[in-house]
N, C-alpha and C positions, 0 to 999 in steps of 0.2 A: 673630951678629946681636945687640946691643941689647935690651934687654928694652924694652916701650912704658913711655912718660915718664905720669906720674899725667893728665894733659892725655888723651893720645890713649887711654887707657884711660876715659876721663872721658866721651867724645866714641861710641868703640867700645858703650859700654853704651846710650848714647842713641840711635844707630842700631839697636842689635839688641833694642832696647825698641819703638821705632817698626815696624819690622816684626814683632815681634811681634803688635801693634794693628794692623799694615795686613793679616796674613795671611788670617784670614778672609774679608774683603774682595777680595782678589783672589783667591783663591780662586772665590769668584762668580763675578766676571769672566770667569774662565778658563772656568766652567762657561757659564754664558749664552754668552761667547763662542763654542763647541765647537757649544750647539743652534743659535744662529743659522747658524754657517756648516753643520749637516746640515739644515737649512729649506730654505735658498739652492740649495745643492747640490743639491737631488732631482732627478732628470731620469727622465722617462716611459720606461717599459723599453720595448728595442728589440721589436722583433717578431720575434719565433723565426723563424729560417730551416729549411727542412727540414734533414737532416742529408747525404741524400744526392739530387741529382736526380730528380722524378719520372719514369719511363718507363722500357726495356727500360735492364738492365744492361748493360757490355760483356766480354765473353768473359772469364773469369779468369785469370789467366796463371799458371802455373806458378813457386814461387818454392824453388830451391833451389843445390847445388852446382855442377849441368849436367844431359847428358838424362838422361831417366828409363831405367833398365832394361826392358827388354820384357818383359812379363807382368807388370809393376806397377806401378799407379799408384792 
């Protein structure tokens, strides 16, 4: 590749000069942009559900490899 011609190196500095002086500035931006949108966004928490229905459990089932041996369980 070409090394840049005194022009595009002329040109290269005055862009990465401009954003130097623009970076602060958006910077902001970015920030204020972030609070607005967690402002916006808030939504009222749901209402806890219970975790398991109220009232009688149902039987528990036995969880293993097959039935159980007699005299223990």
């Amino acid at each position: 590749m070409a090394p840049p011609s005194k022009k595009q190196l002329l040109w290269r500095g005055r862009i990465e000069s401009a954003l130097r002086i623009a970076a602060p500035v958006l910077d902001l931006v970015l920030v204020a942009g972030d609070r607005v949108s967690r402002l916006v966004d808030r939504e009222p928490p749901a209402p806890s559900l219970a975790a398991r229905p109220m009232g009688s459990l149902p039987a528990q089932r036995r969880v293993g490899p097959g039935p159980a041996e007699p005299g223990r369980e």
